[in-house]
C-alpha positions as CSV (number, residue, x, y, z in Angstrom):
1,X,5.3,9.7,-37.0
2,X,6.2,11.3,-33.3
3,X,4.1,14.5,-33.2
4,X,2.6,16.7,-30.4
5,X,-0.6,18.0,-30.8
6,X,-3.1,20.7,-28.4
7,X,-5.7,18.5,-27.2
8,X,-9.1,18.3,-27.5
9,X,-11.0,21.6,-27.3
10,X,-13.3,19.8,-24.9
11,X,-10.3,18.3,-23.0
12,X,-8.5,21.4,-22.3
13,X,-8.3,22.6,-18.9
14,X,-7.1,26.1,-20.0
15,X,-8.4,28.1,-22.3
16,X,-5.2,30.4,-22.6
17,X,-3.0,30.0,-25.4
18,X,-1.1,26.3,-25.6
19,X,2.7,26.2,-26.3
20,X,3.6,22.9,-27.9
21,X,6.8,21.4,-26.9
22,X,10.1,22.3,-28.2
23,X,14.0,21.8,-27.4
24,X,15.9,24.6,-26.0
25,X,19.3,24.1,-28.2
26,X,19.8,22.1,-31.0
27,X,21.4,18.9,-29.3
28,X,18.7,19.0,-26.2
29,X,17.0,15.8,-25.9
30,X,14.7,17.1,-24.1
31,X,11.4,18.7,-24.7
32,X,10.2,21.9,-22.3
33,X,6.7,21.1,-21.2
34,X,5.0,24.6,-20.4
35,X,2.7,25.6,-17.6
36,X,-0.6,27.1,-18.3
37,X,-1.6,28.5,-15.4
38,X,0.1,31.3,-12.2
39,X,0.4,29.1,-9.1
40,X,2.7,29.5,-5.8
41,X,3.5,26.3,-4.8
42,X,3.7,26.5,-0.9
43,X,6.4,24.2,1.1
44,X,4.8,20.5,0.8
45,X,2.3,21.8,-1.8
46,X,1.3,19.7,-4.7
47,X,-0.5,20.9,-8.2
48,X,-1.0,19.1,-10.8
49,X,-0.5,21.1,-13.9
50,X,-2.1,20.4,-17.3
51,X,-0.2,20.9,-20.4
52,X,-3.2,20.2,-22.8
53,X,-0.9,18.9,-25.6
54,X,-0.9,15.6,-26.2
55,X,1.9,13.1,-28.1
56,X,1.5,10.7,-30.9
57,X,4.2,7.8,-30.9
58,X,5.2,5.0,-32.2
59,X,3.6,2.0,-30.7
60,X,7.2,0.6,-29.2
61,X,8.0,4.4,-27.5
62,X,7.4,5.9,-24.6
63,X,7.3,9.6,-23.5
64,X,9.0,10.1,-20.1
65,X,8.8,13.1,-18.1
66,X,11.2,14.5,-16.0
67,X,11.2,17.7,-13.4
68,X,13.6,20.5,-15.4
69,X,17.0,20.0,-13.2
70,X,17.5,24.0,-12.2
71,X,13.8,23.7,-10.5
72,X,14.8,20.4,-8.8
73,X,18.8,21.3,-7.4
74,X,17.8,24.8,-7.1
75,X,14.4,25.1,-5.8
76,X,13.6,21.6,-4.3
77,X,10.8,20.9,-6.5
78,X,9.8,17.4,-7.5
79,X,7.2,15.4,-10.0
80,X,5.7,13.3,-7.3
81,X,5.9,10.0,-9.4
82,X,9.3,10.8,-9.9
83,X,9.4,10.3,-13.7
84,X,6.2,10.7,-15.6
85,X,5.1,7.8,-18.3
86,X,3.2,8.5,-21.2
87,X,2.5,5.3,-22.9
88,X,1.5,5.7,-26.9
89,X,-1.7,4.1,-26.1
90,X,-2.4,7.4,-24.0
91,X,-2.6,9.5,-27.3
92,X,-6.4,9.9,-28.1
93,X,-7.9,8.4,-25.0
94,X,-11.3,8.4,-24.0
95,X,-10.8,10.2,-20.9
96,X,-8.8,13.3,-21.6
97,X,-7.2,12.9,-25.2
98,X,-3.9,12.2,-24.1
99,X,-3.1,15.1,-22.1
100,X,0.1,15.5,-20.2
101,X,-0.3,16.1,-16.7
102,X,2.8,17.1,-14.6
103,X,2.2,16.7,-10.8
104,X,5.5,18.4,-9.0
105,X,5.5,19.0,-4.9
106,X,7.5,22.0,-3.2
107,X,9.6,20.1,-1.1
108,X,11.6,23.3,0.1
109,X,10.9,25.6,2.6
110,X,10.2,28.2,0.7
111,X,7.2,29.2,-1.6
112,X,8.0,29.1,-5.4
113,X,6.3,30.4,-8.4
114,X,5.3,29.5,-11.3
115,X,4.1,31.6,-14.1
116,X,1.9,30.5,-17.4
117,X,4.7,29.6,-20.4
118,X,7.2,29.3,-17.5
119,X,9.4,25.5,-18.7
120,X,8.2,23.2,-15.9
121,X,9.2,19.9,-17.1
122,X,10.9,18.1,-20.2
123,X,9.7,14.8,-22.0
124,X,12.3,12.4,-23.9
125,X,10.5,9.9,-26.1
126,X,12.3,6.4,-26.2
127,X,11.9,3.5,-27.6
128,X,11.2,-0.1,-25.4
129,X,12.1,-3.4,-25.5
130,X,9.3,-6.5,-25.3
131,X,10.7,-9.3,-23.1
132,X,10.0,-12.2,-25.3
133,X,9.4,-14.9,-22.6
134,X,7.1,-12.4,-20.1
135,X,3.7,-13.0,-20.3
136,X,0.8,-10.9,-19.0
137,X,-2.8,-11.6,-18.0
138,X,-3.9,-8.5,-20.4
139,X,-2.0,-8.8,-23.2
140,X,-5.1,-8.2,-25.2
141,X,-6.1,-5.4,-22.9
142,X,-6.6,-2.0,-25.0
143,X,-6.9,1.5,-22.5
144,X,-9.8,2.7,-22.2
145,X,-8.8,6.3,-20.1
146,X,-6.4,8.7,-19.2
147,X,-4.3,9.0,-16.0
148,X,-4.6,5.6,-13.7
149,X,-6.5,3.8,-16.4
150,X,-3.9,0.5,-16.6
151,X,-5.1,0.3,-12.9
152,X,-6.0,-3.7,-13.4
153,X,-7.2,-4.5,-9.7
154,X,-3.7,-6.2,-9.1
């Protein structure tokens, strides 16, 4: 079952209280990730914001992350991967529980700030397709970490 979950006590980055995801209107697909924390992010600034909530999928979903549109055409902020990807082997893992980490960049002129519980970002969870004739060198490969940890020396 697709679930969201507060992380880890000894994974949290905050202390302060943790909104879990929700949808803003009943046909949203998204999900509004919250800050934690008060931050001005500074032209050409990046922060990387943890959510400390975590999500449980299916083992054929993915959760993608997107920046919330009004903060990207209105304010020129940006995640700096572009789209975030939260695998459901990332749920549970041995470095930091699973928890989301949004990484946006000012890329305006001007300073903008962000407040704790201010939306930040919204996750979609999707399902994937296998290609049946790819193969992989790791196919038996199992995570072992958090952000970074399918880094496989390629």
């Amino acid at each position: 079952m697709r679930e969201f979950f507060e992380v880890k006590t000894e994974f949290k980055k905050h202390l302060n209280e943790t909104i879990l995801p929700v949808r803003s209107t009943k046909y949203s697909a998204g999900y509004d990730l919250f800050s934690k924390e008060d931050i001005i992010l500074y032209p050409d600034d990046v922060h990387l914001f943890w959510t400390d909530v975590k999500v449980r999928l299916y083992n054929d979903e993915v959760f993608l992350i997107f920046i919330r549109s009004s903060m990207a055409v209105k304010h020129g902020l940006q995640l700096v991967n572009n789209v975030g990807v939260a695998d459901s082997d990332y749920y549970n893992n041995s470095t930091n529980d699973g928890n989301l980490g949004i990484c946006i960049k000012n890329c305006s002129k001007e300073p903008y700030e962000i407040k704790c519980g201010d939306r930040i970002a919204q996750g979609i969870a999707f399902k994937y397709l296998s290609i049946y004739n790819s193969s992989t060198d790791h196919n038996s490969y199992e995570r072992d970490g958090g952000f970074g940890s399918t880094n496989l020396n390629r």
